[in-house]
C-alpha positions in Angstrom: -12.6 -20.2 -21.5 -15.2 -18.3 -20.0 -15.5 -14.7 -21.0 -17.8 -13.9 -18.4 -16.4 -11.1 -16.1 -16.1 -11.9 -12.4 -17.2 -8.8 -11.2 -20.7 -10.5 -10.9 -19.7 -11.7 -7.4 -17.9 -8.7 -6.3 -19.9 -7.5 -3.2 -16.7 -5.4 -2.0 -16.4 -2.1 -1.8 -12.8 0.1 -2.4 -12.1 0.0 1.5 -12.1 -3.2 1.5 -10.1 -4.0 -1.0 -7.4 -1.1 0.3 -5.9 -4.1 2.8 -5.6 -6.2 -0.6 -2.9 -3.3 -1.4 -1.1 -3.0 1.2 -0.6 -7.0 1.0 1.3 -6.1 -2.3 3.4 -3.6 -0.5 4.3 -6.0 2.0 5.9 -8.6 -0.6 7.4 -5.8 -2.5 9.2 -3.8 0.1 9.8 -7.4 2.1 11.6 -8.7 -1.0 13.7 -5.2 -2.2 14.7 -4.1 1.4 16.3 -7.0 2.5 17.4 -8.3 -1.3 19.2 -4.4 -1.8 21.0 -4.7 1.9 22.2 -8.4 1.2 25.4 -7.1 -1.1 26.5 -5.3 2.3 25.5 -8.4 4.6 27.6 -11.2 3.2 30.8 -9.0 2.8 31.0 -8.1 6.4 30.4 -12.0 6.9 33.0 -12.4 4.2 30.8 -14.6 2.5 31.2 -15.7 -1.1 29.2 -14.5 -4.3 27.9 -17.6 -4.5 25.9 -17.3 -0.7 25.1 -14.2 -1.9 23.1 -15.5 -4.8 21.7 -17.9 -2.9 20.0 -15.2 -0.4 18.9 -13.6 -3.3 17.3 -16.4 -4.9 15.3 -18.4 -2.1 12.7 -16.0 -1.8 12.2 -15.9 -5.4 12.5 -19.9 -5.8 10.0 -20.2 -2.9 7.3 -18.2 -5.0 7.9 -19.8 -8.2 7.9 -23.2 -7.1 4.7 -22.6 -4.4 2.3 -19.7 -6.2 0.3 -21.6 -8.6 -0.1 -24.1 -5.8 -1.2 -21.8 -3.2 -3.4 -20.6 -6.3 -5.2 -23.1 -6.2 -6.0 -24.2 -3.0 -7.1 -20.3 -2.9 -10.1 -21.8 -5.2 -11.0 -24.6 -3.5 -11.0 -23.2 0.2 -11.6 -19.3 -0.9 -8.9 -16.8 -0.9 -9.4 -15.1 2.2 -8.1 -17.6 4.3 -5.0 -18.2 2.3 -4.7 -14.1 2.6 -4.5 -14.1 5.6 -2.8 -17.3 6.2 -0.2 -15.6 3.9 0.0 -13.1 5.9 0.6 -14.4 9.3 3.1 -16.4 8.0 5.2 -14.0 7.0 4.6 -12.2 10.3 6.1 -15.3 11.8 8.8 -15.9 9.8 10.0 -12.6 10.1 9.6 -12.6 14.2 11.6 -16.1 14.3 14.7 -14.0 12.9 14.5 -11.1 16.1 13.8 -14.1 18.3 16.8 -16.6 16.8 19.3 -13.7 16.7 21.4 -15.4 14.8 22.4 -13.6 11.5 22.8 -16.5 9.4 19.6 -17.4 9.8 18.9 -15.0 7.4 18.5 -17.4 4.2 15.9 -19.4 6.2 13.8 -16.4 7.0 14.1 -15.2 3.8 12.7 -19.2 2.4 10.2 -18.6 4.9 9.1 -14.9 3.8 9.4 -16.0 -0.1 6.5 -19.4 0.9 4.4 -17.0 2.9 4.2 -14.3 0.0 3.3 -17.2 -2.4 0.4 -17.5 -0.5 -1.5 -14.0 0.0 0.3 -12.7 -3.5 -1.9 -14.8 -5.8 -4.7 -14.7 -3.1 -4.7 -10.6 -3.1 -4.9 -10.9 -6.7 -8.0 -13.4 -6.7 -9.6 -10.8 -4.2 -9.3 -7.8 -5.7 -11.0 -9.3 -8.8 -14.1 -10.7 -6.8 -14.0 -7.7 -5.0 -14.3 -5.0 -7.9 -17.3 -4.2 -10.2 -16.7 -5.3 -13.9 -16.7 -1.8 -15.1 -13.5 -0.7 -11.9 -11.5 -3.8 -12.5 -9.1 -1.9 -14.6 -9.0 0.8 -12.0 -8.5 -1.1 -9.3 -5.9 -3.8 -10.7 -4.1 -0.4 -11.4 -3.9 0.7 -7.3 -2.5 -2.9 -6.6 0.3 -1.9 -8.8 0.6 1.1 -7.8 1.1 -0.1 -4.1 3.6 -2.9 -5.6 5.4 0.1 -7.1 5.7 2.2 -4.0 7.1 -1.2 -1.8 9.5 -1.6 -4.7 10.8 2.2 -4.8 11.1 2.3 -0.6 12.7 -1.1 0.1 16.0 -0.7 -0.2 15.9 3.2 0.8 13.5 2.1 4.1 15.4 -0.8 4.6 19.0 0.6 4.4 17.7 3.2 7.0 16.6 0.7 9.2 19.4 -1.5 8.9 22.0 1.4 9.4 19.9 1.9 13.1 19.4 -1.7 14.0 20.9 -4.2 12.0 18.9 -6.6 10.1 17.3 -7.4 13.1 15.3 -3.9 13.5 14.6 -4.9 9.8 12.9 -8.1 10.2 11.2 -6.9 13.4 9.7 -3.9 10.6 8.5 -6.4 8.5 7.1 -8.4 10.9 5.1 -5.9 12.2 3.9 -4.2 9.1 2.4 -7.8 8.1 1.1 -8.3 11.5 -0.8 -4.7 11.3 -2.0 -5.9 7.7 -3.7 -9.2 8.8 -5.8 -7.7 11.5 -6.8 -5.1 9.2 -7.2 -7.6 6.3 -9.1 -10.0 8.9 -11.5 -6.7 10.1 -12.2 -5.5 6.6 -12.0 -7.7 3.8 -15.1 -9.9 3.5 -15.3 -13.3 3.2 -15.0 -14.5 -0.3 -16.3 -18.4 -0.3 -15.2 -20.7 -2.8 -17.5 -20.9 -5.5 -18.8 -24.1 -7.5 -16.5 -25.5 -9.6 -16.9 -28.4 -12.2 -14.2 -30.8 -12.5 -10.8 -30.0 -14.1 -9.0 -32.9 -15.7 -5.3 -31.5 -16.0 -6.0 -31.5 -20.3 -8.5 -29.2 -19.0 -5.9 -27.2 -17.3 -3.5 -27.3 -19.9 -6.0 -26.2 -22.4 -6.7 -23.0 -20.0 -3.3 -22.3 -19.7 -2.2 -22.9 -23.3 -5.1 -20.5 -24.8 -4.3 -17.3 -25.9 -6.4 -15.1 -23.6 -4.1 -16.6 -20.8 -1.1 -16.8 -22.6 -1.1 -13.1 -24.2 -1.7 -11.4 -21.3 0.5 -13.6 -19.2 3.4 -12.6 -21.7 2.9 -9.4 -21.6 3.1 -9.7 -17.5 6.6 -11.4 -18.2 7.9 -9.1 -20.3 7.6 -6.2 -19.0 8.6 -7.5 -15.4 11.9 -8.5 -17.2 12.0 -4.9 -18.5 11.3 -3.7 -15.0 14.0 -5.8 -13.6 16.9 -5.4 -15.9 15.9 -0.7 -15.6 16.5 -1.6 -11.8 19.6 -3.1 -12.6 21.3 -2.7 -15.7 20.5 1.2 -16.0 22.9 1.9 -13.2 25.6 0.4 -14.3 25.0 1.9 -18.1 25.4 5.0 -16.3 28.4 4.8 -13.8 29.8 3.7 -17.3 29.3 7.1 -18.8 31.0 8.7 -15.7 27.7 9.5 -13.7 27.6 9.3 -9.9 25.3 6.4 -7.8 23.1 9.9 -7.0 22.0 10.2 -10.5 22.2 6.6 -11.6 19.6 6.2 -8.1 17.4 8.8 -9.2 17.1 7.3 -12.8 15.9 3.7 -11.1 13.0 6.5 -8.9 12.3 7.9 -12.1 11.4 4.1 -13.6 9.2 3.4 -10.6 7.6 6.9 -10.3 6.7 6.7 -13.9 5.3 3.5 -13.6 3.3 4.1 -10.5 1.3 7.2 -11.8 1.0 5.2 -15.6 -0.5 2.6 -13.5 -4.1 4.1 -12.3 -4.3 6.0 -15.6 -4.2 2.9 -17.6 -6.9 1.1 -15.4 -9.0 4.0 -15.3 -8.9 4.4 -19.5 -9.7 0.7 -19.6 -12.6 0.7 -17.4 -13.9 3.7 -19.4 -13.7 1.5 -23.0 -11.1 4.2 -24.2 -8.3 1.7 -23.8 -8.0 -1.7 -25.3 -6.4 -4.5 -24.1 -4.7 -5.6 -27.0 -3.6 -2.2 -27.7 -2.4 -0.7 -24.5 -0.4 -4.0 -23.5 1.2 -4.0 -27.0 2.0 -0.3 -26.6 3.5 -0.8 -22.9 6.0 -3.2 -24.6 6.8 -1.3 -27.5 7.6 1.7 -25.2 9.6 -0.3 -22.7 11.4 -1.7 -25.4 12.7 1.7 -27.2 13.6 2.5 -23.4 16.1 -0.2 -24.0 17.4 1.0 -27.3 17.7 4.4 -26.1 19.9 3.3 -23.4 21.5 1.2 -25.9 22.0 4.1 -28.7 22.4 7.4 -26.4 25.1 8.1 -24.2 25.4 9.6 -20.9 22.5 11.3 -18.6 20.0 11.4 -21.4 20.0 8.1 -22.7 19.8 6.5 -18.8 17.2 9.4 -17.5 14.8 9.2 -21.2 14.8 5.3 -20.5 13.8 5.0 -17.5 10.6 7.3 -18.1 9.9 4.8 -21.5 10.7 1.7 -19.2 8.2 2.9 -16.6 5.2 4.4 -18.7 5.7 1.1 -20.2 5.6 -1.3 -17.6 2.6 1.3 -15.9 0.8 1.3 -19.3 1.0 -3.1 -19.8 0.4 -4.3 -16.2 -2.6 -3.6 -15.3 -4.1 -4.4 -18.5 -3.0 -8.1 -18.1 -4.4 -8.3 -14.6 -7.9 -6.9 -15.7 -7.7 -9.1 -19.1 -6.6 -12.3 -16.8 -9.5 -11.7 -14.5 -12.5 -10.4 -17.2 -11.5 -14.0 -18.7 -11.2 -16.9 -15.8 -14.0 -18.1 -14.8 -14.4 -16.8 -11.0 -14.2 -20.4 -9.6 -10.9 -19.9 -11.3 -9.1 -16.8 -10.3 -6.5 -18.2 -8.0 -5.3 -20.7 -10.4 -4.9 -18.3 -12.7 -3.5 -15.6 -10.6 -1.0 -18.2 -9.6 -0.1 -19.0 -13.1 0.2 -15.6 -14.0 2.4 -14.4 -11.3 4.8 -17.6 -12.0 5.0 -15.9 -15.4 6.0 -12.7 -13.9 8.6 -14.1 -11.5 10.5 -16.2 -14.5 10.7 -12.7 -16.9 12.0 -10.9 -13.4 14.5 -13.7 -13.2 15.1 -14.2 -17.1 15.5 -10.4 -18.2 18.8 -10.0 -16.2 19.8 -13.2 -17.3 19.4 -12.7 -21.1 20.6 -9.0 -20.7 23.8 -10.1 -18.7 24.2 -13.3 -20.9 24.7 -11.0 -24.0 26.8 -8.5 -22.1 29.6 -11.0 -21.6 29.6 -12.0 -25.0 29.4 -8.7 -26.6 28.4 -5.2 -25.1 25.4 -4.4 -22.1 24.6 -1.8 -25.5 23.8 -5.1 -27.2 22.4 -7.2 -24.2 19.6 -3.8 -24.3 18.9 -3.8 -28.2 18.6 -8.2 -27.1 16.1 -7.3 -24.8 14.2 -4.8 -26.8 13.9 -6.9 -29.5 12.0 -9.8 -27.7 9.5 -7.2 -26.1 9.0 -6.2 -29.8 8.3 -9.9 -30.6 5.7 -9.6 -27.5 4.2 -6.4 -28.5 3.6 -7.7 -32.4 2.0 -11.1 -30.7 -0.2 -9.2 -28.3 -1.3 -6.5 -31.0 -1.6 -8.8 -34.0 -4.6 -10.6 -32.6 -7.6 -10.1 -30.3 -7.3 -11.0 -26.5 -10.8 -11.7 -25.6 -13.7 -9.5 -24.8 -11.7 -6.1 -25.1 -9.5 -7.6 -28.0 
């Protein structure tokens, strides 16, 4: 595997890759406004739990099952035009919910939203690492988060606004728009990225890639932490209400989490960037704090223990993520990057799915105290295989 930074090709500059962040906002408030609402929509349609999972997971399916492949085509015809392809598709999916009017159209939108952000998610990662100088990558890996972050905290507050004023359908017509506004500004600003020369790939070849450490470390680490991400969003609230504290606190502890990890975020890309943060390190120290943010709400009761772990949870997460980006990009070849991007984000989407799982899987056969200390213990696992061994150029 290539160790051979892309930022070689980078001919961007940081307003152009500014559109790249606000295509991660799109997929992240798209997928938390309408996900956090759902609970509210199928029990005024008196719909079963089981619809309800089902809404929640077709967006989710769509991206695991369709990222690395829209990855890849992002390599062989350039990532641009699956940006922005991406993009408009999700523009349209949103519109044929407002024009439909139907509400139980809702699952097919949302299949149609979860296909579209397969596309531009892995294609806004390839970007913003042909687009950023070697020496920014960090840096700039970190705003992309940061933006992720900001679509993650808003969602359900944005989209529960606009639902109590219009229904789902002022929603939609919201989301619709914001992606419309992003590809025309995408289209005016981000240049074109063409696809570069590639040699021939054998799938050995491809599972080599994949299976080698400096892919597999980092992609980990990406996992992890998302599965840390997901089960502070969700399991930290109910910790609380168990302890006798009110949804206004138990909300402001989930705010905390993604505050935290929104200002860790450029911080750790800018220490990277200036050599005073190593790879191997810094993601190996994310996990190690977002796993004693799991034993603290595990081990301390009350207000404390929910409030102190969602500030290790999110320095965590804000300390490991970008780190794995950069790493993942200052490794792939650049005729590479969506392929990788693609894999990479699969990663993440199977530890957002299998973090709740394992959390709620040992909470029904013990305590949630013990699904925590479950959790916290495999993020140890993934801190001591991160930190125990180099992880390519900045080990």
């Amino acid at each position: 595997m290539s160790t051979e930074s892309p930022g070689h090709t980078a001919t961007g500059s940081a307003a152009q890759v500014r559109p790249l962040y606000a295509a991660g906002f799109v997929t992240a408030f798209g997928a938390h406004s309408i996900a956090a609402s759902l609970g509210a929509y199928t029990h005024g349609d008196h719909a079963s739990l089981l619809t309800l999972g089902l809404l929640l997971a077709v967006y989710d399916g769509a991206e695991v099952i369709l990222k690395p492949v829209f990855g890849s085509l992002a390599d062989r015809i350039g990532p641009r035009p699956v940006l922005l392809g991406g993009l408009l598709a999700f523009t349209l999916a949103s519109a044929a919910f407002v024009i439909a009017g139907n509400p139980a159209a809702v699952g097919l939108a949302r299949l149609g939203q979860g296909a579209a952000a397969a596309a531009f998610s892995p294609a806004a990662g390839a970007l913003v690492a042909r687009l950023s100088p070697a020496g920014r990558q960090g840096r700039a890996f970190g705003g992309y988060g940061v933006w992720k972050s900001i679509g993650y905290t808003l969602g359900p507050l944005l989209g529960g606004v606009l639902i109590s004023l219009g229904g789902f359908t002022l929603l939609f017509a919201t989301l619709g728009a914001l992606a419309l506004v992003v590809t025309g500004w995408a289209t005016l600003v981000v240049p074109a990225a063409p696809p570069l020369p590639r040699t021939r790939q054998t799938v050995l070849d491809l599972a080599r890639r994949l299976a080698h450490p400096s892919f597999l470390r980092p992609t980990a680490t990406l996992a992890a932490t998302t599965g840390a991400l997901a089960v502070g969003v969700g399991f930290l609230p109910v910790a609380g209400a168990a302890t006798g504290l009110t949804p206004l606190v138990t909300g402001a502890a989930v705010s905390l989490l993604a505050l935290c990890s929104a200002l860790v975020q450029p911080w750790s890309g800018r220490a990277r960037d200036a050599g005073r943060l190593r790879d191997g390190t810094g993601m190996a120290t994310g996990l190690v704090l977002a796993a004693a943010g799991m034993a603290l709400a595990a081990v301390v009761p009350g207000v404390a223990g929910v409030l102190v772990a969602a500030v290790a949870v999110g320095a965590g997460v804000g300390l490991a993520t970008p780190l794995g980006f950069a790493h993942l990009a200052s490794v792939t070849p650049p005729e590479r990057l969506g392929q990788t991007m693609g894999a990479a984000e699969l990663g993440r989407e199977l530890g957002d799915a299998g973090g709740p799982l394992l959390v709620g899987a040992i909470a029904a056969a013990a305590t949630l105290g013990a699904g925590f200390l479950g959790l916290a213990a495999l993020l140890l696992v993934a801190a001591l295989a991160v930190g125990g061994a180099r992880t390519g150029a900045r080990g």
